[in-house]
KELO-22502 format. One record per residue: residue number from 1; y, z, x negated of N, C-alpha, C, O in turn. Coordinates in steps of 0.001 Angstrom, whole numbers, plus 500000, padded with zeros to 6 digits. Each point is the difference from the previous one (the first is absolute). Layout:
BEGIN
<bake num="NUM" n_north="Y" n_up="Z" n_east="X" ca_north="Y" ca_up="Z" ca_east="X" c_north="Y" c_up="Z" c_east="X" o_north="Y" o_up="Z" o_east="X"/>
...
//
This chain:
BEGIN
<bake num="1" n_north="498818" n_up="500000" n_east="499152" ca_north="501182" ca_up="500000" ca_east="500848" c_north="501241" c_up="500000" c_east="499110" o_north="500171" o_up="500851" o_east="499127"/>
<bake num="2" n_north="500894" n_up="497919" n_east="501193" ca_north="500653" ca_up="500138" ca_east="499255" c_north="501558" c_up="500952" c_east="500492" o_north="500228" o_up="500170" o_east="501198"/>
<bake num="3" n_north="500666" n_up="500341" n_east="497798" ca_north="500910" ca_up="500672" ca_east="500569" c_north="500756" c_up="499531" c_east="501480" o_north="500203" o_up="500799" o_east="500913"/>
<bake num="4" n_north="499990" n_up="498448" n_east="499111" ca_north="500848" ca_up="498803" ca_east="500804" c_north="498939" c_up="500210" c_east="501451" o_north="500471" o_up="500083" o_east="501134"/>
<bake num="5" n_north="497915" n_up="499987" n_east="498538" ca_north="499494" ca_up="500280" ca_east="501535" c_north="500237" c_up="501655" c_east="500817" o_north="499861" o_up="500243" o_east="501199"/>
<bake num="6" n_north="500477" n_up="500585" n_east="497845" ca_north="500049" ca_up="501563" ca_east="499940" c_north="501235" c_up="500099" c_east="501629" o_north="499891" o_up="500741" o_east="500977"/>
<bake num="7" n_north="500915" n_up="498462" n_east="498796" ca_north="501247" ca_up="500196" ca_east="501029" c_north="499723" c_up="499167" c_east="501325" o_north="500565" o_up="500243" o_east="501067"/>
<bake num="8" n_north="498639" n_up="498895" n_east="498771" ca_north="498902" ca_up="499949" ca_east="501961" c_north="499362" c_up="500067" c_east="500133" o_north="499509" o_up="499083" o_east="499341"/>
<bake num="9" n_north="499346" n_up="501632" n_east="501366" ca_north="498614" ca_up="500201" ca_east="500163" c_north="500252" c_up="499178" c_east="501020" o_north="500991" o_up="499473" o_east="500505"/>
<bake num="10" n_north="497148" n_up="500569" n_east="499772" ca_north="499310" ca_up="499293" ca_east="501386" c_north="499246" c_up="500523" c_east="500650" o_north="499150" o_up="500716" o_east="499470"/>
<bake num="11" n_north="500881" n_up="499166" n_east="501471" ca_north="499396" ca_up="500655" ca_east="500715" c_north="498555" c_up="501025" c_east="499346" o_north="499739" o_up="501175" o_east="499743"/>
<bake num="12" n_north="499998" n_up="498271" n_east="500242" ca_north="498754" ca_up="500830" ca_east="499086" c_north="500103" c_up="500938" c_east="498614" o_north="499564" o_up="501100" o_east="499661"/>
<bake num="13" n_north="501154" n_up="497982" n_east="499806" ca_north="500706" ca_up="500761" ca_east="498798" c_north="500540" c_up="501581" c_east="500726" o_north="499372" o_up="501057" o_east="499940"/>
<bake num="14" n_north="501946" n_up="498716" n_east="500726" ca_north="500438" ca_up="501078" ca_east="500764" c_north="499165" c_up="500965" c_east="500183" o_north="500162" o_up="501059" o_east="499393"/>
<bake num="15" n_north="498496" n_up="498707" n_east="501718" ca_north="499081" ca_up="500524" ca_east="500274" c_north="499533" c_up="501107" c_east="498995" o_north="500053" o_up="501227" o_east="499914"/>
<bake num="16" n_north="499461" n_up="497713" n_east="499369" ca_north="499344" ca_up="501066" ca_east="498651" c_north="501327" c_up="500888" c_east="499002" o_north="499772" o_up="501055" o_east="499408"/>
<bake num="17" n_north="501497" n_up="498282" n_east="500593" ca_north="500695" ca_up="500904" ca_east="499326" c_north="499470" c_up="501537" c_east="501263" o_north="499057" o_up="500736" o_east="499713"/>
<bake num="18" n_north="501639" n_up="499413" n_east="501378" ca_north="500392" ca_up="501074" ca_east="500825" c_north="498380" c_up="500539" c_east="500222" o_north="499794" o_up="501090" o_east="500534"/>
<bake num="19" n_north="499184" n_up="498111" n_east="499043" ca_north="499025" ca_up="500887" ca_east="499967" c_north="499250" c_up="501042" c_east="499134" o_north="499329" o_up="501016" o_east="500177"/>
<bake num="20" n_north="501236" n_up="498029" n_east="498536" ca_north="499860" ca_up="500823" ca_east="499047" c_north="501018" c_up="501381" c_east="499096" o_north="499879" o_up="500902" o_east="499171"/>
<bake num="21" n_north="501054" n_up="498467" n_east="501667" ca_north="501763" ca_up="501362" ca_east="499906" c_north="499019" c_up="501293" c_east="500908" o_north="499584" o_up="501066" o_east="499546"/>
<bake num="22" n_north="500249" n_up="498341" n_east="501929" ca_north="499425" ca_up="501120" ca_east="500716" c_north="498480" c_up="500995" c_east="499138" o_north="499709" o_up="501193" o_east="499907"/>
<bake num="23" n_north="499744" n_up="497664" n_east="499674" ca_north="498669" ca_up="501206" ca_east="499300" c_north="500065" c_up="500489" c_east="498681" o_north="499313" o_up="500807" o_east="499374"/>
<bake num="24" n_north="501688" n_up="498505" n_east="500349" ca_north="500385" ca_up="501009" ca_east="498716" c_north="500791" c_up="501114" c_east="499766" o_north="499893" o_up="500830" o_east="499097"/>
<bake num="25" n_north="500904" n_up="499106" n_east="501798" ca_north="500905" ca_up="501670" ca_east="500819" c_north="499306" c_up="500470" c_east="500203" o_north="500154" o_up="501156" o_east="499607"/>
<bake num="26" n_north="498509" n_up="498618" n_east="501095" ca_north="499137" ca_up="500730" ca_east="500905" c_north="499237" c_up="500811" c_east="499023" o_north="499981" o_up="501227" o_east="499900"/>
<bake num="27" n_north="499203" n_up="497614" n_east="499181" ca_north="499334" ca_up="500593" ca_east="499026" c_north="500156" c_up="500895" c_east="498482" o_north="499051" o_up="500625" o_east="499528"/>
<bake num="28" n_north="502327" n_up="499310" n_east="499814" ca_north="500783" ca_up="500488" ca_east="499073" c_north="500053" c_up="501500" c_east="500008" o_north="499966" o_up="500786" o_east="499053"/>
<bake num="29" n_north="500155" n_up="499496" n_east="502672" ca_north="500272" ca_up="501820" ca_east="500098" c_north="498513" c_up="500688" c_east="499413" o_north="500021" o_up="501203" o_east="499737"/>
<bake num="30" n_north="498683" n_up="498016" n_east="500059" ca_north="498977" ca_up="501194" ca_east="499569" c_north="499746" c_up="499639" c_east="499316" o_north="498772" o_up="500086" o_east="500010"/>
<bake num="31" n_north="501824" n_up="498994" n_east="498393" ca_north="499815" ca_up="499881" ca_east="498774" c_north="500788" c_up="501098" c_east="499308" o_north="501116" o_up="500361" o_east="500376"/>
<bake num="32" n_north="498120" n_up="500230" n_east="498415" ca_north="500828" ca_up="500727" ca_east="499050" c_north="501059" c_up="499353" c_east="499157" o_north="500338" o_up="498821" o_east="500096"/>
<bake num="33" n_north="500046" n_up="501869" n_east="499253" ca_north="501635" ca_up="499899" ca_east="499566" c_north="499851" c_up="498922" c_east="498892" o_north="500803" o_up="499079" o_east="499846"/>
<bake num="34" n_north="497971" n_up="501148" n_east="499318" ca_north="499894" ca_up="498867" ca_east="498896" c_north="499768" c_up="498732" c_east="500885" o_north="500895" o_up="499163" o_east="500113"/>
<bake num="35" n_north="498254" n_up="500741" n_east="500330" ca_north="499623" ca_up="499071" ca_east="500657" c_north="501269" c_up="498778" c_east="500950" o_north="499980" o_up="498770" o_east="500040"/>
<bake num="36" n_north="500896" n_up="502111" n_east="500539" ca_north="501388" ca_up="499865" ca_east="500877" c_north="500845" c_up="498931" c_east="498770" o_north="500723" o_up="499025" o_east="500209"/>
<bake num="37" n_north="498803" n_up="501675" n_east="498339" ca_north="500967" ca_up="499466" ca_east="499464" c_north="499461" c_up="498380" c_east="499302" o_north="500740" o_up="499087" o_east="499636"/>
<bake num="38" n_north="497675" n_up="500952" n_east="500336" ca_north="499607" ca_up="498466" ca_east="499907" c_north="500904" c_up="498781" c_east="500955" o_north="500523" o_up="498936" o_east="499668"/>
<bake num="39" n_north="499353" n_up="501914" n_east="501886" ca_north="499769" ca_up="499318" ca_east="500965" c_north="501814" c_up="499320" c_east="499845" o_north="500220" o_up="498792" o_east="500094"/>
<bake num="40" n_north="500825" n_up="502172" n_east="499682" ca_north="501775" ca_up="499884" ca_east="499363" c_north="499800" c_up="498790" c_east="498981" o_north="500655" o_up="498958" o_east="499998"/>
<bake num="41" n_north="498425" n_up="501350" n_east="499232" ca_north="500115" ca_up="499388" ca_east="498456" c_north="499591" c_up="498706" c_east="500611" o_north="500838" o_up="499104" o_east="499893"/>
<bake num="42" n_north="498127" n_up="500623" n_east="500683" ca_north="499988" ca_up="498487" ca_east="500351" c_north="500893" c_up="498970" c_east="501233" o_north="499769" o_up="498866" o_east="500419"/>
<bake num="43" n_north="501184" n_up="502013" n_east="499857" ca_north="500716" ca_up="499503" ca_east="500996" c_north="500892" c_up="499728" c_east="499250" o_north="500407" o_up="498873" o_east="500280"/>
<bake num="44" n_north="500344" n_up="501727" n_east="498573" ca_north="500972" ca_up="500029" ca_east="498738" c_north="499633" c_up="498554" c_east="499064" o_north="500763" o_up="499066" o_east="499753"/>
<bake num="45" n_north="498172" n_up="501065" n_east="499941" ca_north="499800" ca_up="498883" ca_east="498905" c_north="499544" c_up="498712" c_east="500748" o_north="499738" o_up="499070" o_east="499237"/>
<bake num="46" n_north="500098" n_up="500653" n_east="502198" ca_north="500081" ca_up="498757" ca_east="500722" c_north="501295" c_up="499075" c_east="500381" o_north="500177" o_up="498784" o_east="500075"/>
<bake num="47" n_north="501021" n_up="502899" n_east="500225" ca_north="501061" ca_up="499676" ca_east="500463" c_north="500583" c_up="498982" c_east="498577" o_north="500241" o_up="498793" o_east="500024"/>
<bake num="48" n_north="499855" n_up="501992" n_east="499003" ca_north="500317" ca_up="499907" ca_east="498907" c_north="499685" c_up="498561" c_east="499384" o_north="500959" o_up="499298" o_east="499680"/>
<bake num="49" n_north="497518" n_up="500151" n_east="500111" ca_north="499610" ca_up="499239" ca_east="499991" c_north="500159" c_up="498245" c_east="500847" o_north="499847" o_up="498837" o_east="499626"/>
<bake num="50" n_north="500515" n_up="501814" n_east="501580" ca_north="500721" ca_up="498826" ca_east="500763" c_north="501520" c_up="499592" c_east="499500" o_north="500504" o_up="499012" o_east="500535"/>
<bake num="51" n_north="500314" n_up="501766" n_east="498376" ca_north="501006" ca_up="499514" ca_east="499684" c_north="499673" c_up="499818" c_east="498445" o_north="500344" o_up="498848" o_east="499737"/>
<bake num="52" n_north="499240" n_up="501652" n_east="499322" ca_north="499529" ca_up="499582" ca_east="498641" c_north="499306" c_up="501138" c_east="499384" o_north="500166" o_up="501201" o_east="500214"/>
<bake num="53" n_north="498908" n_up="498119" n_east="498865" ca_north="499153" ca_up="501055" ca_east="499698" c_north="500556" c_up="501226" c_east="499501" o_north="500974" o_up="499981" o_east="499247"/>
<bake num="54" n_north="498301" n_up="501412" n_east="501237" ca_north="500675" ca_up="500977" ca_east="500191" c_north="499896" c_up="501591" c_east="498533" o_north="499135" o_up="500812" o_east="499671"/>
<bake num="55" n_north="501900" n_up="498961" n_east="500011" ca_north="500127" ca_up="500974" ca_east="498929" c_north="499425" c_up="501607" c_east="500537" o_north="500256" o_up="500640" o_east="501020"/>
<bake num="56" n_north="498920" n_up="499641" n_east="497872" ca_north="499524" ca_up="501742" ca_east="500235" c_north="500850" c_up="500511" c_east="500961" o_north="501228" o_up="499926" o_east="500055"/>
<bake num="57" n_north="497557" n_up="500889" n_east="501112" ca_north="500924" ca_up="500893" ca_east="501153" c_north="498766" c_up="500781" c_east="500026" o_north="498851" o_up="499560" o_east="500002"/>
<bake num="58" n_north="501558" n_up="501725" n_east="500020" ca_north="499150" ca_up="501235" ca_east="500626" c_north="500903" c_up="500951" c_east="501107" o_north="501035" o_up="500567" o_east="499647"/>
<bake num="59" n_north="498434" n_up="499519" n_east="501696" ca_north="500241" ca_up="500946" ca_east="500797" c_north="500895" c_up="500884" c_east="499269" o_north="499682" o_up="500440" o_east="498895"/>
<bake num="60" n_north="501549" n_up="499873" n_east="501736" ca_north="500177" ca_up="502000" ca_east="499363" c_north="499348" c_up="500663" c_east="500184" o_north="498861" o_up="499537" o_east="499935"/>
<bake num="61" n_north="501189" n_up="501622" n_east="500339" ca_north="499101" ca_up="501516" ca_east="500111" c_north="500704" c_up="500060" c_east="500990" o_north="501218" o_up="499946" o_east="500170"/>
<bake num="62" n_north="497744" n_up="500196" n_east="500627" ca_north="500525" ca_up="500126" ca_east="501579" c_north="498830" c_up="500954" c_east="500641" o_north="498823" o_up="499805" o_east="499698"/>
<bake num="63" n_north="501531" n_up="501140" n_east="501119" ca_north="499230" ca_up="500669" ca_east="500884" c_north="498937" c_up="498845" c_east="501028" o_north="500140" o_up="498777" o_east="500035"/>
<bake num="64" n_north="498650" n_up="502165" n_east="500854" ca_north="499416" ca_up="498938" ca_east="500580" c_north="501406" c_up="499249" c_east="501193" o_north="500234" o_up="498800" o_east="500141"/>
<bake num="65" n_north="500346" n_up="502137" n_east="500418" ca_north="500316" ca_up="500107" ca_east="501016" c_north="501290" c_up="498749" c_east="499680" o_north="500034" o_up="499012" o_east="500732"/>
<bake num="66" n_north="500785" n_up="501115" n_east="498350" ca_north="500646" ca_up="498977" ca_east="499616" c_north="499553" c_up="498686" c_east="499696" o_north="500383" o_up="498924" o_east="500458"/>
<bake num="67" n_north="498743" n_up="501336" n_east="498694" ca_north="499046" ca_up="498193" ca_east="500018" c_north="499333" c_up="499197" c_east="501190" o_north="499587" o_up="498840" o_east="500002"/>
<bake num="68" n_north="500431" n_up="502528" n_east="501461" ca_north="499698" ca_up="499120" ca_east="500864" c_north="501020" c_up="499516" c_east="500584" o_north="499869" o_up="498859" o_east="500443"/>
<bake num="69" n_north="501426" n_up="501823" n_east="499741" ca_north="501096" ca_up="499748" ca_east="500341" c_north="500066" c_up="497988" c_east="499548" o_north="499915" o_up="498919" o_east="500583"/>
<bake num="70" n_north="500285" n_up="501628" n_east="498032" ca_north="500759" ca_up="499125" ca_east="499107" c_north="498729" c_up="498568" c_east="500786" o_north="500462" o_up="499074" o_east="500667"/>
<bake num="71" n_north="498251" n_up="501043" n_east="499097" ca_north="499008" ca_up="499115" ca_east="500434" c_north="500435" c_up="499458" c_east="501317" o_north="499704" o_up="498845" o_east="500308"/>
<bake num="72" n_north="501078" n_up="502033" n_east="500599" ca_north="499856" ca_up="499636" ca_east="501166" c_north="501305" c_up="499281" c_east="500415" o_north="500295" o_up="499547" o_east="501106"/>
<bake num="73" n_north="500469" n_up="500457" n_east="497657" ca_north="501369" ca_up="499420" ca_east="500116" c_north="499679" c_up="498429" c_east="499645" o_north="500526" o_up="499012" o_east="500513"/>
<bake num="74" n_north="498318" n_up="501039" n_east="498317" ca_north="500107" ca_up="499059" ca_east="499645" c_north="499016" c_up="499051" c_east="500883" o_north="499948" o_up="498814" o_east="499676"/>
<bake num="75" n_north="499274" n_up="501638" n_east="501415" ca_north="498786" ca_up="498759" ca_east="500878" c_north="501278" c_up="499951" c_east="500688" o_north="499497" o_up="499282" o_east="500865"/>
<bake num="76" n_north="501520" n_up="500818" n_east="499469" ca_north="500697" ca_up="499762" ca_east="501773" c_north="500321" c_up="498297" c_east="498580" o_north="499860" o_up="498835" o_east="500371"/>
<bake num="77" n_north="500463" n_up="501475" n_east="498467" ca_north="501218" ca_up="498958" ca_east="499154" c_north="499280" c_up="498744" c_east="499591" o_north="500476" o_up="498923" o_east="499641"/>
<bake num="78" n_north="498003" n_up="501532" n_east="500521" ca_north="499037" ca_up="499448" ca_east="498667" c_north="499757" c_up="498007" c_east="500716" o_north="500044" o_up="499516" o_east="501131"/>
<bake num="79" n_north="499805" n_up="500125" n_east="498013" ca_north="499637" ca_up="498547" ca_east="499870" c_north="498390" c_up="499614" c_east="500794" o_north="499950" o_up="500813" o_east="500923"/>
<bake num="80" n_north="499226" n_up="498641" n_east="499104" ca_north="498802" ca_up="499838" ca_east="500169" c_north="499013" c_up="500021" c_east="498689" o_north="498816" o_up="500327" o_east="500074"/>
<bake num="81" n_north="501706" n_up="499358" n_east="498965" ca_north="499377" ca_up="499984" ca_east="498925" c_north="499936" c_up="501068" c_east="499448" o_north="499100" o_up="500304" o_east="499217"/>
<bake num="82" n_north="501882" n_up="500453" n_east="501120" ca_north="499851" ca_up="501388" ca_east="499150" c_north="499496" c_up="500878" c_east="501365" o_north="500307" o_up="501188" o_east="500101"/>
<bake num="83" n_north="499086" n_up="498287" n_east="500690" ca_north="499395" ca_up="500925" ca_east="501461" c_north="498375" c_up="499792" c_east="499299" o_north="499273" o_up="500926" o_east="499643"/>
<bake num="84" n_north="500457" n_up="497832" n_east="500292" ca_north="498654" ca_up="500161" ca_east="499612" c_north="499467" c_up="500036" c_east="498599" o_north="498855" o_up="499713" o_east="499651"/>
<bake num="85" n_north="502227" n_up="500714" n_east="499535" ca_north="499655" ca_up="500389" ca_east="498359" c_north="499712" c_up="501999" c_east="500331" o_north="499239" o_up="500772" o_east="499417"/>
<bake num="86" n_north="501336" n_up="499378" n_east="501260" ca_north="500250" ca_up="501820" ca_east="500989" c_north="498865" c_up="499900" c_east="500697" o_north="499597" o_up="501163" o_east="499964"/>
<bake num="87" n_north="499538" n_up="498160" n_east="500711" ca_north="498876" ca_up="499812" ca_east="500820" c_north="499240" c_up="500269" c_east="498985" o_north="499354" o_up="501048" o_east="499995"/>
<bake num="88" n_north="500579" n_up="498028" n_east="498924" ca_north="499017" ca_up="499928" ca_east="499564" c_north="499574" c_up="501174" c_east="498576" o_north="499033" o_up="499881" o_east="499248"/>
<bake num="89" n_north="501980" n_up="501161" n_east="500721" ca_north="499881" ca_up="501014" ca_east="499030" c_north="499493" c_up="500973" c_east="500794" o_north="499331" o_up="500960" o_east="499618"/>
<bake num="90" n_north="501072" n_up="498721" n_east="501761" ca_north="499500" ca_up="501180" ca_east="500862" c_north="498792" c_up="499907" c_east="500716" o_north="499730" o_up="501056" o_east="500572"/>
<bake num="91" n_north="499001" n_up="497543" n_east="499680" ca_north="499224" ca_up="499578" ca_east="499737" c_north="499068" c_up="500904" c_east="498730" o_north="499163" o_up="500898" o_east="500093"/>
<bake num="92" n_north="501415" n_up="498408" n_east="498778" ca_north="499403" ca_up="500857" ca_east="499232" c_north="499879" c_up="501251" c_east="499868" o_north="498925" o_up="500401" o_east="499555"/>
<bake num="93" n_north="501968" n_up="500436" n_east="500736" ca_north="500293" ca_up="500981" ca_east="499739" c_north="498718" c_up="500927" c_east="501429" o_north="499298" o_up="500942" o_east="499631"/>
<bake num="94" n_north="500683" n_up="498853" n_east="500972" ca_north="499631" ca_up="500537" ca_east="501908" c_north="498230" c_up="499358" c_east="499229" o_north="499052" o_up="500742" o_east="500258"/>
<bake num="95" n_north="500679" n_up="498172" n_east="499012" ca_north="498346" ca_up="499728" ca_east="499508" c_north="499553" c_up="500970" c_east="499040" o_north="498823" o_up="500345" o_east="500102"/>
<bake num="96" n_north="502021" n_up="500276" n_east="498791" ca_north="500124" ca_up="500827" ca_east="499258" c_north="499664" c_up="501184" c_east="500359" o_north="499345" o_up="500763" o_east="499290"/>
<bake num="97" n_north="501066" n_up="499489" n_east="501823" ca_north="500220" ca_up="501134" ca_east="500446" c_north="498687" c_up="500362" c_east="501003" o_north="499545" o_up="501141" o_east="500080"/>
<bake num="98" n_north="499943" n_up="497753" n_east="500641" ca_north="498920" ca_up="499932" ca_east="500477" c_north="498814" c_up="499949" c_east="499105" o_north="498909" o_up="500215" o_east="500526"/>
<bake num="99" n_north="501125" n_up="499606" n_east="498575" ca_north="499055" ca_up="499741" ca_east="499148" c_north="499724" c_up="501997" c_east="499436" o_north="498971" o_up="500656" o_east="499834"/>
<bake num="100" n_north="502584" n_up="499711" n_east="500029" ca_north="499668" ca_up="500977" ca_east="499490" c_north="499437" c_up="500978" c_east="500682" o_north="499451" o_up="500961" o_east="499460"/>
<bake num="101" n_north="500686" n_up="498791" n_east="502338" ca_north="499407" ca_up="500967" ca_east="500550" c_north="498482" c_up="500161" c_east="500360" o_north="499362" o_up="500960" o_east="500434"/>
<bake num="102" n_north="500231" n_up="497549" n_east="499174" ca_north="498801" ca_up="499702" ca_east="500614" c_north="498859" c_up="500897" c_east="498400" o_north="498969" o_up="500660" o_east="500124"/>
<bake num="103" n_north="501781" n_up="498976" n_east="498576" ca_north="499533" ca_up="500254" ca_east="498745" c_north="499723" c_up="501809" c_east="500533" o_north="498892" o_up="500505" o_east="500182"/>
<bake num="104" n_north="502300" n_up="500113" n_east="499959" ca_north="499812" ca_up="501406" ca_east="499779" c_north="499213" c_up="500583" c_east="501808" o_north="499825" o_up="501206" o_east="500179"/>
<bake num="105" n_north="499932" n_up="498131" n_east="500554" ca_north="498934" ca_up="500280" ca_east="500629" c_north="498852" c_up="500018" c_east="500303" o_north="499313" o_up="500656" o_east="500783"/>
<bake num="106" n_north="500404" n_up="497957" n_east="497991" ca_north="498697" ca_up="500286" ca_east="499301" c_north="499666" c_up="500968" c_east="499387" o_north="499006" o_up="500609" o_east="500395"/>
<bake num="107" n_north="501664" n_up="499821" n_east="498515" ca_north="500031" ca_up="501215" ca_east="499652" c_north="499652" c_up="501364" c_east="500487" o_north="499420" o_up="500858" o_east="499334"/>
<bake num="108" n_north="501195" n_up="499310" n_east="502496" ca_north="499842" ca_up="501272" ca_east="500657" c_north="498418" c_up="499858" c_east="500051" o_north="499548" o_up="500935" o_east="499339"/>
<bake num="109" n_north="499524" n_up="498361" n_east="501122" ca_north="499168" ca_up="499900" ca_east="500066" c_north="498684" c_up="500158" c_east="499679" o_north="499130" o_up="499446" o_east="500673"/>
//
């Protein structure tokens, strides 16, 4: 997608932007704080990336409660491209996490 398509969606496009804004608000509140800050960091280096490649950025030190803020400022702003670069850390992140519960309940066993 090039910059120039970012400023009209289509119908479908649309679709999937506002679907994926909605489940990622949704889903963000029961990730931990490191994790919150993958999900920032790849919305940062997409945005970034759509205007030229993007010089070193790390999050500040931010409380959880601020990084969701700040997260949640940034899905109302975010592009589509940087919606599903955020999908897809949080994808990973939610398999990770499943993985880890399934590992340590083998364990109880």
């Amino acid at each position: 997608m090039r910059p120039s398509d970012c400023t009209r969606l289509g119908g479908a496009d649309l679709r999937t932007l506002l679907q994926l804004r909605r489940r990622l608000r949704d889903e963000i509140v029961a990730i931990p704080r490191d994790q919150l800050r993958e999900v920032l960091y790849a919305l940062e280096q997409t945005r970034r990336w759509r205007h030229a490649p993007p010089p070193p950025w790390a999050p500040a030190e931010m409380s959880r409660g601020e990084i969701l803020r700040e997260l949640k400022w940034r899905l109302d702003v975010a592009a589509l491209p940087e919606l599903v670069a955020a999908a897809r850390v949080l994808d990973r992140i939610q398999q990770a996490r499943a993985a880890a519960r399934l590992r340590s309940r083998g364990r109880r066993r």
